[in-house]
PDB file of N, CA, C and O in Angstrom, chain B, residues numbered from 101:
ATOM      1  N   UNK B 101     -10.028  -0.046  -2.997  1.00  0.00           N
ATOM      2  CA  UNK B 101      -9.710  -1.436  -2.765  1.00  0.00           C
ATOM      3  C   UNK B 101      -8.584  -1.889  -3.680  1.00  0.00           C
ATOM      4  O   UNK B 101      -7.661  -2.544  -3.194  1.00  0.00           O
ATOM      5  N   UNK B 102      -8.595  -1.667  -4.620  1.00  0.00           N
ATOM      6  CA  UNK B 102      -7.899  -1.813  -5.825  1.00  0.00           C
ATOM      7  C   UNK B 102      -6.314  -1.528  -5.378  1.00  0.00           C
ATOM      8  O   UNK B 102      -5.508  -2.444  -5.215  1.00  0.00           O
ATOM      9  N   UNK B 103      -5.952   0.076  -5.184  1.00  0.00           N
ATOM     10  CA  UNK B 103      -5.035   0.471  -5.198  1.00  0.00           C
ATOM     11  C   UNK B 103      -4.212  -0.570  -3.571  1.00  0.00           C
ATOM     12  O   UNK B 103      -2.996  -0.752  -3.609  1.00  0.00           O
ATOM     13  N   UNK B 104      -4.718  -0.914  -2.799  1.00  0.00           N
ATOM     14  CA  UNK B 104      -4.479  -1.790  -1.912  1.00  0.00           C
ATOM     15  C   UNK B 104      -4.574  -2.864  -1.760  1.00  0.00           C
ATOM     16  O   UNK B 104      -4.238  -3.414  -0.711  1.00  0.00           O
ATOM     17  N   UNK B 105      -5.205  -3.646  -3.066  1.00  0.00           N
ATOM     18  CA  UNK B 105      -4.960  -4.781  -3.894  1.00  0.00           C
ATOM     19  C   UNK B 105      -3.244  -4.814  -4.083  1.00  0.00           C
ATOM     20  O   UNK B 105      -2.429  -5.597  -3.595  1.00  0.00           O
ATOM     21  N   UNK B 106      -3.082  -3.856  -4.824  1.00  0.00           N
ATOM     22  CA  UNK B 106      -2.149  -3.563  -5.774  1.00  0.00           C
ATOM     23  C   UNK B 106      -0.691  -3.339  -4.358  1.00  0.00           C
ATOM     24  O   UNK B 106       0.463  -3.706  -4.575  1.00  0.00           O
ATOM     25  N   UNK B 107      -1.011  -2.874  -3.405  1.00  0.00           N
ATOM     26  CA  UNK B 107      -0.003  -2.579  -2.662  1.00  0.00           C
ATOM     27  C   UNK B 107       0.529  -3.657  -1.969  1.00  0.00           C
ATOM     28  O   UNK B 107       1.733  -3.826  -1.771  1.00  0.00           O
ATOM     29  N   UNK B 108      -0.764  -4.713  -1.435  1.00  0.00           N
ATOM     30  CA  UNK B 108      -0.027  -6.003  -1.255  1.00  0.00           C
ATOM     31  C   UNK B 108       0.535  -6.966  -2.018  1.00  0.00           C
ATOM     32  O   UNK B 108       1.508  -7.664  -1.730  1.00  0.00           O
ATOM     33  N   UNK B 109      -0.245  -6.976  -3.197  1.00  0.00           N
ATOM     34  CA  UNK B 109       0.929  -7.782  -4.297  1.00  0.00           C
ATOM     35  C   UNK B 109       2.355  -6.876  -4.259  1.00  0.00           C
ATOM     36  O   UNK B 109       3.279  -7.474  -3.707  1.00  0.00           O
ATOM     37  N   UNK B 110       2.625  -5.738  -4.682  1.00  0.00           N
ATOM     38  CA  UNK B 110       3.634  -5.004  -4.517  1.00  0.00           C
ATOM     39  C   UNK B 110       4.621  -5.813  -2.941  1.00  0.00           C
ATOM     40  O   UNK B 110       5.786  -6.206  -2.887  1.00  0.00           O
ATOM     41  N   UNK B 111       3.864  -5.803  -2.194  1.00  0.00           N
ATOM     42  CA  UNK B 111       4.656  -6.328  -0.874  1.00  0.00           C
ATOM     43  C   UNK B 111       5.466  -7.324  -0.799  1.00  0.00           C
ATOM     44  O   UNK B 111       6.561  -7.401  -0.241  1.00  0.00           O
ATOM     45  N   UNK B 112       4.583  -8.470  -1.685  1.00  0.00           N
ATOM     46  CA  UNK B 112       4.847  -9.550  -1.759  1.00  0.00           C
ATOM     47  C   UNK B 112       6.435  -9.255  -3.055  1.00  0.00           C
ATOM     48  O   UNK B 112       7.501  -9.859  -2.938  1.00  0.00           O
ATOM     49  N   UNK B 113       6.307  -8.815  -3.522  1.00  0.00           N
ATOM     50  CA  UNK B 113       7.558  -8.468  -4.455  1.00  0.00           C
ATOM     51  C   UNK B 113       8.769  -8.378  -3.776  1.00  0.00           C
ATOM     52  O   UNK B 113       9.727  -9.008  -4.223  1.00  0.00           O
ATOM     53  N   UNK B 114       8.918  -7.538  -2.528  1.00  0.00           N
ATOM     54  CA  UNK B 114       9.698  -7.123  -2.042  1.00  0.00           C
ATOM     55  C   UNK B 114      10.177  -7.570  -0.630  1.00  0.00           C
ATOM     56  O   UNK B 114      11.087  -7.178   0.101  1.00  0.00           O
ATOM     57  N   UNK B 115       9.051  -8.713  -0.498  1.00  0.00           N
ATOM     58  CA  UNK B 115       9.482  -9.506   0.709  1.00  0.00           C
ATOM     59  C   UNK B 115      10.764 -10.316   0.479  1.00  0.00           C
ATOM     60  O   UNK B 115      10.925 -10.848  -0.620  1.00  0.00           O
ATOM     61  N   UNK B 116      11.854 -10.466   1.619  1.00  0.00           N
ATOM     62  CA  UNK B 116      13.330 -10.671   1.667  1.00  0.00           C
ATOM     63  C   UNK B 116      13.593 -12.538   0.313  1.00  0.00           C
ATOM     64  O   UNK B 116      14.529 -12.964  -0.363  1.00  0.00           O
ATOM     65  N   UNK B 117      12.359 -12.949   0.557  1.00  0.00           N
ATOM     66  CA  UNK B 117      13.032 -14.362  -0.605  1.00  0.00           C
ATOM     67  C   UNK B 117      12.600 -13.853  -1.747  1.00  0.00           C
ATOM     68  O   UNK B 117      12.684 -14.808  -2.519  1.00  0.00           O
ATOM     69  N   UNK B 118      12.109 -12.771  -2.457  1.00  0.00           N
ATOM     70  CA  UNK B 118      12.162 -12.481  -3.788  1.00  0.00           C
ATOM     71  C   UNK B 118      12.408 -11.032  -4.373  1.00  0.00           C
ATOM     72  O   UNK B 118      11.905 -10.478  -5.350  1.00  0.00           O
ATOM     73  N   UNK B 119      13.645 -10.464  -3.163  1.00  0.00           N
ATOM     74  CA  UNK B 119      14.042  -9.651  -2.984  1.00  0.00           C
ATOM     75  C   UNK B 119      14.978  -9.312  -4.296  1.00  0.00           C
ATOM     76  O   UNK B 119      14.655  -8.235  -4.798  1.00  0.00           O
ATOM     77  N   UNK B 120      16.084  -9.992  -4.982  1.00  0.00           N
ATOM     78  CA  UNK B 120      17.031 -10.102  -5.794  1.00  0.00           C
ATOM     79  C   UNK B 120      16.663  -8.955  -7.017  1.00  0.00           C
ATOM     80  O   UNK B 120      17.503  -8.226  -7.543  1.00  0.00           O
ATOM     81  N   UNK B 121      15.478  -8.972  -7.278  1.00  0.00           N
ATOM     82  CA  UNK B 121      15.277  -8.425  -8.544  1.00  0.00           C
ATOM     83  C   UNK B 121      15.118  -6.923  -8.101  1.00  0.00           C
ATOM     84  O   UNK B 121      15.283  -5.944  -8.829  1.00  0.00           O
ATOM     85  N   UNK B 122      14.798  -6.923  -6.881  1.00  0.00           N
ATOM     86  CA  UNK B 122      14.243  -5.266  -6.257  1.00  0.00           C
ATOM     87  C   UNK B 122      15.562  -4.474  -6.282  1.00  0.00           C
ATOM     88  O   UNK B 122      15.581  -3.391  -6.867  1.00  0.00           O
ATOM     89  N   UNK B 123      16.630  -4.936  -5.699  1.00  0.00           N
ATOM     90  CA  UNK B 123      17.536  -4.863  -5.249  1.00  0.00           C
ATOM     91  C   UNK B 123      18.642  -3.713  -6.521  1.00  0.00           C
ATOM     92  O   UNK B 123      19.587  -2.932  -6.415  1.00  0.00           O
ATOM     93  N   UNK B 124      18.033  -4.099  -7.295  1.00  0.00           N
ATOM     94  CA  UNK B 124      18.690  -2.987  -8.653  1.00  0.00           C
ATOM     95  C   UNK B 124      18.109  -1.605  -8.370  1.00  0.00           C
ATOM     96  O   UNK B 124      18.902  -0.682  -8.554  1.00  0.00           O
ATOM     97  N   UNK B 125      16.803  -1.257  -7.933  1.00  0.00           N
ATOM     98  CA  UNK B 125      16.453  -0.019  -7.739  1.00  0.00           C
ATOM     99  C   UNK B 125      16.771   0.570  -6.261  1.00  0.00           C
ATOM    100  O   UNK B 125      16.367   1.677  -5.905  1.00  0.00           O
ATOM    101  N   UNK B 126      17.629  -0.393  -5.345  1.00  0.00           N
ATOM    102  CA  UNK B 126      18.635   0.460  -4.409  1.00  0.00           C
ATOM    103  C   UNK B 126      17.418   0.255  -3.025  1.00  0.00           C
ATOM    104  O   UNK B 126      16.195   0.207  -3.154  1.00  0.00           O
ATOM    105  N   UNK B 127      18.127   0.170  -1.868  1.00  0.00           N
ATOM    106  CA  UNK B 127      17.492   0.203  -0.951  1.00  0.00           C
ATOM    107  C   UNK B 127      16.443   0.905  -0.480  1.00  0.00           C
ATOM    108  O   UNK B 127      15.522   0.405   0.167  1.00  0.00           O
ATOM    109  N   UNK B 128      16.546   2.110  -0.794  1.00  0.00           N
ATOM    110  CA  UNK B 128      15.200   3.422  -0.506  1.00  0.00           C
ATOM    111  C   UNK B 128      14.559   3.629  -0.980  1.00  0.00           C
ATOM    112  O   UNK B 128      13.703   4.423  -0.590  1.00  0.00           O
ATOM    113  N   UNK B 129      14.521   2.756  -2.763  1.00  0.00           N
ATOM    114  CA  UNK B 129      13.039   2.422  -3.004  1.00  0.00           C
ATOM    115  C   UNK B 129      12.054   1.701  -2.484  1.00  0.00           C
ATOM    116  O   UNK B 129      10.847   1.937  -2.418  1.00  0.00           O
ATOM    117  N   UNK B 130      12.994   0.360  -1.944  1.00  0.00           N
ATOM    118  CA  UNK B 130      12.899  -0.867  -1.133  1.00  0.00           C
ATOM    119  C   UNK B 130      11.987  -0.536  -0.147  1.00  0.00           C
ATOM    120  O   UNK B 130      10.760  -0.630  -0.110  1.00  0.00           O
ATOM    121  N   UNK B 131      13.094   0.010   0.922  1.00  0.00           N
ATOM    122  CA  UNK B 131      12.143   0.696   1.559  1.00  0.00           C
ATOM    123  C   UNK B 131      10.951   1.811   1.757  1.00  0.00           C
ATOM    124  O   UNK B 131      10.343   2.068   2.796  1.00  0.00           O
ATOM    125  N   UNK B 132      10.816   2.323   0.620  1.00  0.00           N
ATOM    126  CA  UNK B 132       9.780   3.383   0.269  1.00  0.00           C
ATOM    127  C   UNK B 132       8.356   2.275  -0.280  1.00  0.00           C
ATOM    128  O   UNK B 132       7.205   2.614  -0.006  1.00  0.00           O
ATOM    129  N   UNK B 133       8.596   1.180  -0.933  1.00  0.00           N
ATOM    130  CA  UNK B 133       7.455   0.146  -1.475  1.00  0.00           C
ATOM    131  C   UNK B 133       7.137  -0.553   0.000  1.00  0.00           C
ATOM    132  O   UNK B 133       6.065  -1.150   0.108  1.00  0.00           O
ATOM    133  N   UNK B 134       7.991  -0.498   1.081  1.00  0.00           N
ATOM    134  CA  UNK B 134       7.395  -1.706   2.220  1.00  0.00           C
ATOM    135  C   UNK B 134       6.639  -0.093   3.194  1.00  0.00           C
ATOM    136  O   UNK B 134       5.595  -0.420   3.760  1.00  0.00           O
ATOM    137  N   UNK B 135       6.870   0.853   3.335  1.00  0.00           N
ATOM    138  CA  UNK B 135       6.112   2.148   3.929  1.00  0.00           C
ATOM    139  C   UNK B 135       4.937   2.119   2.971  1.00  0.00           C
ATOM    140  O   UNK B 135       3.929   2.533   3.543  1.00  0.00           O
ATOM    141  N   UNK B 136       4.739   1.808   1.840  1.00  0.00           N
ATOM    142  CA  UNK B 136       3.805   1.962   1.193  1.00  0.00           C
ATOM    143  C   UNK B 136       2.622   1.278   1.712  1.00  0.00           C
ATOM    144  O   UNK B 136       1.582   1.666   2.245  1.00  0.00           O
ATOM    145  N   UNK B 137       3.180  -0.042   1.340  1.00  0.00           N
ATOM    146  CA  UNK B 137       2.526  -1.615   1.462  1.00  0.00           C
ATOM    147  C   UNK B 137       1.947  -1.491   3.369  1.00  0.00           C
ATOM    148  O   UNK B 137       0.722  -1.566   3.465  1.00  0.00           O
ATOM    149  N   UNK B 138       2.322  -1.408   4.051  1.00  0.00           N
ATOM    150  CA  UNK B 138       2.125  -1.077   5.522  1.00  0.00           C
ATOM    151  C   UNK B 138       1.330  -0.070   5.448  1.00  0.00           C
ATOM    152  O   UNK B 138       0.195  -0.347   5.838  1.00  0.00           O
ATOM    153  N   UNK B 139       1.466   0.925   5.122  1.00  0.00           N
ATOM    154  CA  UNK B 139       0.524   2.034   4.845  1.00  0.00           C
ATOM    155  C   UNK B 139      -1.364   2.008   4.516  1.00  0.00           C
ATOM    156  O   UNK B 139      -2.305   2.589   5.058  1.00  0.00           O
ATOM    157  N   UNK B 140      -1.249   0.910   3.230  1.00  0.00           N
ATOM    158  CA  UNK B 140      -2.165   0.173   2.856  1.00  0.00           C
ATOM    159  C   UNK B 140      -2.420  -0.829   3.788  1.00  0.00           C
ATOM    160  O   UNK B 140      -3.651  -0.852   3.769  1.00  0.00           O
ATOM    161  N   UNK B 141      -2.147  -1.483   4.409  1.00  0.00           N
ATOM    162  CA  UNK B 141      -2.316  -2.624   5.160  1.00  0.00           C
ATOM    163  C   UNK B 141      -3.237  -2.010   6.133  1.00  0.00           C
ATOM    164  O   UNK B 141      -4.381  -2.398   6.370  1.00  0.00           O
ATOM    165  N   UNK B 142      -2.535  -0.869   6.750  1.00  0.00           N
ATOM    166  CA  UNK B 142      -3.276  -0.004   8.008  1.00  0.00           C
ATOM    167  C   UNK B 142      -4.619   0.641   7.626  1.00  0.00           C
ATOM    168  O   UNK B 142      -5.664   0.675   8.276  1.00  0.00           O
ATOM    169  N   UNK B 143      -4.320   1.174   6.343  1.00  0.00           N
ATOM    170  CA  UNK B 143      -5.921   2.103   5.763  1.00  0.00           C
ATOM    171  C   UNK B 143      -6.740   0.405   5.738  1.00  0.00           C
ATOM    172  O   UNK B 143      -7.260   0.151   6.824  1.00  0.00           O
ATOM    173  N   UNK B 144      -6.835  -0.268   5.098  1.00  0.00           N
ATOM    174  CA  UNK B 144      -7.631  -1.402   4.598  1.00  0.00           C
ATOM    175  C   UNK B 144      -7.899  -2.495   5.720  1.00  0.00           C
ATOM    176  O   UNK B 144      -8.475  -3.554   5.474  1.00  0.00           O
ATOM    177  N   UNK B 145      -7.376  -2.099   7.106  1.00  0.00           N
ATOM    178  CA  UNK B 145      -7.719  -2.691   7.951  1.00  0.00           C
ATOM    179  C   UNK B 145      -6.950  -4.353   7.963  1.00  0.00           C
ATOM    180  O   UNK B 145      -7.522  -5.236   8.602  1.00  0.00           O
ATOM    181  N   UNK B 146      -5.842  -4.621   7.329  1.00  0.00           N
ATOM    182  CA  UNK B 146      -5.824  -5.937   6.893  1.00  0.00           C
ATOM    183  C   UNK B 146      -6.450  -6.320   5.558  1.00  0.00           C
ATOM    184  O   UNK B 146      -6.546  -7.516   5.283  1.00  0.00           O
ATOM    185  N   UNK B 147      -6.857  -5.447   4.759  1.00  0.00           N
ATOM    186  CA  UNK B 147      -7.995  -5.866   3.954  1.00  0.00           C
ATOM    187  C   UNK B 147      -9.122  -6.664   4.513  1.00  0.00           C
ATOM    188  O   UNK B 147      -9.599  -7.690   4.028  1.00  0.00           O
ATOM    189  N   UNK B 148      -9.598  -5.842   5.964  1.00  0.00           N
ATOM    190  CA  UNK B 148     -10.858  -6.572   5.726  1.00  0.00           C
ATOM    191  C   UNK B 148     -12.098  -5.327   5.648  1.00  0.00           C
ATOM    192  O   UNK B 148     -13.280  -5.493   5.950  1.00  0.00           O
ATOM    193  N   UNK B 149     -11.651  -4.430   5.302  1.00  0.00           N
ATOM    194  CA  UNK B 149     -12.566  -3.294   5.167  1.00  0.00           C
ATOM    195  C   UNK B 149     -12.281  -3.023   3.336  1.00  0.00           C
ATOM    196  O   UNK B 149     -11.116  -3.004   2.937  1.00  0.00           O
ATOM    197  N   UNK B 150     -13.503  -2.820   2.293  1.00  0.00           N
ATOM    198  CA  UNK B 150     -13.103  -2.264   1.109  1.00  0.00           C
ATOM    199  C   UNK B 150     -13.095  -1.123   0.929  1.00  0.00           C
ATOM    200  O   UNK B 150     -12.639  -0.796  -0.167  1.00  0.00           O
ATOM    201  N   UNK B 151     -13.570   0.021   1.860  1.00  0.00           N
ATOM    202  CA  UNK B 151     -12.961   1.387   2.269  1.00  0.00           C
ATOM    203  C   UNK B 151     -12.024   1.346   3.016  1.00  0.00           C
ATOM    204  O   UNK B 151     -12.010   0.661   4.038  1.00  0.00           O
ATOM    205  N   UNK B 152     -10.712   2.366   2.469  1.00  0.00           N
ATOM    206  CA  UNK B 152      -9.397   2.932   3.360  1.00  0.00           C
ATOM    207  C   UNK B 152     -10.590   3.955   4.674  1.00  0.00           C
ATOM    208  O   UNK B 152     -11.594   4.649   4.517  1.00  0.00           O
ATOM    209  N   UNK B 153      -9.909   3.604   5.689  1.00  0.00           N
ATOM    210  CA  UNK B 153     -10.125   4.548   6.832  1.00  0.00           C
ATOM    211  C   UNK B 153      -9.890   6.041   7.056  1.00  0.00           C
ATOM    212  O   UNK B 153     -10.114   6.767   8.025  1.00  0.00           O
ATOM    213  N   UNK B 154      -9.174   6.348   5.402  1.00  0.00           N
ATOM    214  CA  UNK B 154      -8.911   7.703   5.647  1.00  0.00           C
ATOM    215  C   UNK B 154     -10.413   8.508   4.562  1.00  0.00           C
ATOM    216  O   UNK B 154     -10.529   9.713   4.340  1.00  0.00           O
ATOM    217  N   UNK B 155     -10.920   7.921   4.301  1.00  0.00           N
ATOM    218  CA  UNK B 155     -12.017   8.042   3.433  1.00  0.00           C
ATOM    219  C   UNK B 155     -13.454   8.038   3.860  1.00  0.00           C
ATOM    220  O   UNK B 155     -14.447   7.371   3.570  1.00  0.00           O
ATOM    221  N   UNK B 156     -13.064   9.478   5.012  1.00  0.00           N
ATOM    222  CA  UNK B 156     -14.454   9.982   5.652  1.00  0.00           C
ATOM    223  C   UNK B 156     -15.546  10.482   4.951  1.00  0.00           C
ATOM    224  O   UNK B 156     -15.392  10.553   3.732  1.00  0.00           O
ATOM    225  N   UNK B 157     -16.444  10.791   5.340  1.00  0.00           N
ATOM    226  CA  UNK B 157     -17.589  11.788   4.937  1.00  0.00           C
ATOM    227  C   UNK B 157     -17.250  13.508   4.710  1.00  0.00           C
ATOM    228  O   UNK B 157     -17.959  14.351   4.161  1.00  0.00           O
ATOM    229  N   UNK B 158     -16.129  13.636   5.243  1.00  0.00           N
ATOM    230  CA  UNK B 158     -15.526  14.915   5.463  1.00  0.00           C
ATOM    231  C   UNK B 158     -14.754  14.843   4.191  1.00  0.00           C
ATOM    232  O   UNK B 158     -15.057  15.695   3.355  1.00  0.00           O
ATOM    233  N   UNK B 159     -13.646  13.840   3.819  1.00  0.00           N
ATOM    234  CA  UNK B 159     -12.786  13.520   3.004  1.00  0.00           C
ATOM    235  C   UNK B 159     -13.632  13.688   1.502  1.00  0.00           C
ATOM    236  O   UNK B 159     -13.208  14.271   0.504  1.00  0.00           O
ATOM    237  N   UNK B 160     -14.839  13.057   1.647  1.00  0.00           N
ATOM    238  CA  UNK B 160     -15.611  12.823   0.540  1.00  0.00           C
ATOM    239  C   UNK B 160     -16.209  14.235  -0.072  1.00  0.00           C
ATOM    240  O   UNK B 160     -16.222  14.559  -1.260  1.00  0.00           O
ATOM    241  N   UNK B 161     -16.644  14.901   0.922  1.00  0.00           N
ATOM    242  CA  UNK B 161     -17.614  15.893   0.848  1.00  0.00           C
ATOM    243  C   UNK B 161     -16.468  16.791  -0.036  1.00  0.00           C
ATOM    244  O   UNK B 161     -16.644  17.137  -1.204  1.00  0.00           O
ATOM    245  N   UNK B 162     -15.210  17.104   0.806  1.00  0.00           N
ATOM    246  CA  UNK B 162     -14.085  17.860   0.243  1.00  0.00           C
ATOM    247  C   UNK B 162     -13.877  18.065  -1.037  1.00  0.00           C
ATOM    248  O   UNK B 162     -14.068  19.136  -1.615  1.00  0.00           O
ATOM    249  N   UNK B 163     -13.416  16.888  -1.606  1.00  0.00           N
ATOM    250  CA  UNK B 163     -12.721  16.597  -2.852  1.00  0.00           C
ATOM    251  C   UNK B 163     -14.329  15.692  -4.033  1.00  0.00           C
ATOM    252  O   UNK B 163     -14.115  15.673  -5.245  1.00  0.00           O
ATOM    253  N   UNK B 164     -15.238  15.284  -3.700  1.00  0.00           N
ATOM    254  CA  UNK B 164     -16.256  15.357  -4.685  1.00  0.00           C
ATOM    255  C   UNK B 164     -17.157  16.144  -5.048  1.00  0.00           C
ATOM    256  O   UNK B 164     -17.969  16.601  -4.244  1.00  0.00           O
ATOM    257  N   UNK B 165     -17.161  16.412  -6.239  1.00  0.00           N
ATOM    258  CA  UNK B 165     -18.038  17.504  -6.935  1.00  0.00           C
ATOM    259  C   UNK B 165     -19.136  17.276  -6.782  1.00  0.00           C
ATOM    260  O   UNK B 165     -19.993  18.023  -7.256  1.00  0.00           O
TER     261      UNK B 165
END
């Protein structure tokens, strides 16, 4: 939840009226933080889910000890 907390504030950074300050680290970061932020948007459902959708039982089983 957190890290997609974190991706929509990030969004909001980089949306076009408070763009100015982004704008030093060059367009393809720019655009690499709004693929991000969308990215998150899609796992979190909008944020209305506090599990990402990529965070199956399969996913879980995998990678927890």
């Amino acid at each position: 939840m957190f890290k997609g907390i974190k991706a929509s504030a990030n969004w909001v950074s980089v949306e076009p009226v408070n763009k100015g300050w982004s704008e030093k680290f060059g367009q393809d970061d720019i655009d690499g933080m709004v693929r991000r932020a969308r990215a998150a948007f899609a796992s979190y459902d909008s944020f209305r889910n506090v599990v990402p959708k990529w965070y199956t039982d399969e996913y879980r089983a995998k990678y927890t000890v």
